[in-house]
N, C-alpha and C positions, 0 to 999 in steps of 0.2 A: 534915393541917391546911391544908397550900395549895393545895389542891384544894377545902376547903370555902368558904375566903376566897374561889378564883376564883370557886364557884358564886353565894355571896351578891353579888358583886359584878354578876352578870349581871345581875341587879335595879335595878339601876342605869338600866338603860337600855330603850328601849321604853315599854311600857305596867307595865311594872313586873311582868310576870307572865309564869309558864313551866312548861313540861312537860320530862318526864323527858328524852324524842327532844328538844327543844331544846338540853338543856342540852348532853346527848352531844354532835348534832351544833356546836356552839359550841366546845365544848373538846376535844371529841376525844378521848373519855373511854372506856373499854368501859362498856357497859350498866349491869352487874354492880356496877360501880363508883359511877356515879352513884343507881343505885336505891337501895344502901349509904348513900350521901353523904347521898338525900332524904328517906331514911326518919329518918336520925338527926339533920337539921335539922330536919325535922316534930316530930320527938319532943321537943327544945329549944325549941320555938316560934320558932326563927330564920326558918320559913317555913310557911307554913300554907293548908290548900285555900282555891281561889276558889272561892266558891259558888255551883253551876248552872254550873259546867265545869268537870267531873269530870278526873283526871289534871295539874291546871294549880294554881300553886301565887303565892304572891304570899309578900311579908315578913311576920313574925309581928312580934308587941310587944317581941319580946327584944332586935330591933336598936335600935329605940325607946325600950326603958330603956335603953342601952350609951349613948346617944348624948345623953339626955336626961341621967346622971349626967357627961359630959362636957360637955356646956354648961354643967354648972350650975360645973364645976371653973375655966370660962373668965375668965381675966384680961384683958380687953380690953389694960390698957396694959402690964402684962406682957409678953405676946403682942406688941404697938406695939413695943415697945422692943426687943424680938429681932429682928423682920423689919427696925425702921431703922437697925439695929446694921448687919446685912448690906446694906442700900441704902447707909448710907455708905461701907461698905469698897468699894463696888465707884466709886461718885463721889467719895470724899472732899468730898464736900457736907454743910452741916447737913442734916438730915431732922428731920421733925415729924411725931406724929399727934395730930389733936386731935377734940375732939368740938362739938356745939353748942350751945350752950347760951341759948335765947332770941336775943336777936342777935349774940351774940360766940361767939368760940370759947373755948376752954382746951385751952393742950397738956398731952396725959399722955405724951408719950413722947419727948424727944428724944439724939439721937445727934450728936455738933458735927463739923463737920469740921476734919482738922488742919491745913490752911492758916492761916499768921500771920493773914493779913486773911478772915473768915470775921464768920457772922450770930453775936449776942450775944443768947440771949433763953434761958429756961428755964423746965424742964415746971411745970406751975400756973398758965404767964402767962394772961392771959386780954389780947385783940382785940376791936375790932369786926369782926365776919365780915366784914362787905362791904369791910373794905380788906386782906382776905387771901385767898391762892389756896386754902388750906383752908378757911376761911370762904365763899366764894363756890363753891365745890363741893359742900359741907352745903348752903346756900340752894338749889341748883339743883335738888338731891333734894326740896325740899318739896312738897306740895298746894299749888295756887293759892290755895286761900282761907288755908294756914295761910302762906305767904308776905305777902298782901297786911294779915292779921292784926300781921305784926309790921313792916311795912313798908307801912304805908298812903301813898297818893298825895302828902299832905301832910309826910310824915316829914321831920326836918331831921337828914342822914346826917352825923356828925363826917367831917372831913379830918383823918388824921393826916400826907397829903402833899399838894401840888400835884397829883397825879396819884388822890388818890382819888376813887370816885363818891361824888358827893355830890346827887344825884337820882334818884328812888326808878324814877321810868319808863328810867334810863338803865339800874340797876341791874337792871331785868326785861329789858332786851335784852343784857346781857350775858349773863345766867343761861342766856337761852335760848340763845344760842350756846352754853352750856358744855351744854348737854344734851345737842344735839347733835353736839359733840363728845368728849364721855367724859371730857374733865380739862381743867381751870381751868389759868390765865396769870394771876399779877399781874407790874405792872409798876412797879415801885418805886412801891405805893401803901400801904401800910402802913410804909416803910424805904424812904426816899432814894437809898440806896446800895444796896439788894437788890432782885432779880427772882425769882418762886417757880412751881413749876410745882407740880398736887397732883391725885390718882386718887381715886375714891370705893370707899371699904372698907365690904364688905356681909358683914350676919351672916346666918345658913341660910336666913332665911327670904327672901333678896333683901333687905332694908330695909339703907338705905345709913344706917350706925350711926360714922360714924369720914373722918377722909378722913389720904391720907400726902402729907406733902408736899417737895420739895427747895429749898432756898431759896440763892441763889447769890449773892456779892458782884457787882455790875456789871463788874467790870474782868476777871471771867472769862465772863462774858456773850455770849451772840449768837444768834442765829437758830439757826445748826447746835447749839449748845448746849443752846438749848432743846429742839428736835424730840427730842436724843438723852434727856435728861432725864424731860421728857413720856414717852416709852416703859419709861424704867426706873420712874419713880415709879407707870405704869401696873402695870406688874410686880410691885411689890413691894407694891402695894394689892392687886393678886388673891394674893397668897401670903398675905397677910396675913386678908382673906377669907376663904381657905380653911381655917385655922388657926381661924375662926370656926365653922366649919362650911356655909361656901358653897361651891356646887357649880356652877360656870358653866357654863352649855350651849353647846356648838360651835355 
């Protein structure tokens, strides 16, 4: 059986397709052994010939139903509230995962931290994105046109602080830095007294469907804080991810 797992796994990588000698040499198999293995995954349909090169084989539909009844089992905030279970034990920070919804967000997942002086808010609440670091990480995943759709030139953006954007051209030059850099920063724009860092969470097919976020009282706050934050929230959005069924490329 773990021999058959390592061979479909080889699939994985490359062009998705392979011959008998490949596999040997990769695993380091005897012959005997793997022609054993490919005959009785061909026969499953877990792998099946490429057509017009003979001996070489690619994945059949069987991995495709496996995987296809698995997504369909997927709990998005389920799944959320397991990975910010494990993001908070490791920060004792609130975590968040929320989704987006027109211009706001709504959290389905959160996990508090046990610090007395800690963020006060709960799964269901609903935001305006742009004055949150999960909010403004959904925004940064969108198409141009479906961004400037909900966020036209003229839009008049709520403050829920001194520190929220409240100008839609300010707001597109934030976004685009958060592209560029793979995870959002608020700064107590949403919450006077909180700063949030937050990671884009992607389902199989790459589409960034979720973001996670850490939300930290200021008085435990700082630059080193954040950096370290930012990596763990990065973290725990690709774990989270891949419970979706995304598979990041090195």
């Amino acid at each position: 059986m773990t021999r058959a797992l390592d061979i479909l796994e080889l699939f994985l990588d490359g062009d998705g397709t392979l011959s008998a000698p490949d596999i040997v040499r990769k695993l380091q198999l005897p012959r005997t052994t793997v022609h054993e293995l490919v005959t009785t995954l061909a026969a499953r349909k877990y792998i099946v010939p490429v057509p017009g090169q003979p001996g070489r084989y690619r994945l059949g539909v069987r991995p495709y139903q496996l995987g296809a009844r698995y997504a369909e089992q997927l709990d998005l905030a389920a799944e959320g509230q397991q990975v910010a279970r494990s993001v908070a034990e490791t920060c004792d920070e609130t975590v968040h995962v929320a989704i987006l919804e027109d211009t706001d967000v709504i959290y389905i997942a959160k996990v508090d931290s046990t610090h007395a002086v800690r963020m006060v808010s709960a799964a269901g609440r609903r935001l305006p994105a742009h004055c949150t670091s999960v909010g403004k990480m959904l925004l940064a995943s969108l198409p141009e046109h479906e961004l400037a759709a909900r966020f036209p030139d003229d839009a008049e953006l709520v403050a829920m602080t001194p520190n929220s954007i409240t100008d839609p051209a300010a707001l597109r030059e934030t976004l685009a830095e958060i592209r560029e850099r793979g995870t959002a920063v608020e700064n107590r724009e949403s919450n006077p007294d909180v700063s949030c860092v937050a990671a884009p969470v992607r389902d199989r097919t790459g589409q960034v469907v979720a973001a996670l976020s850490i939300s930290v009282p200021m008085i435990r706050w700082s630059e080193e804080r954040r950096a370290e934050l930012e990596q763990l929230a990065a973290k725990g959005a690709a774990e989270l991810s891949e419970h979706l069924g995304h598979r990041s490329v090195a």
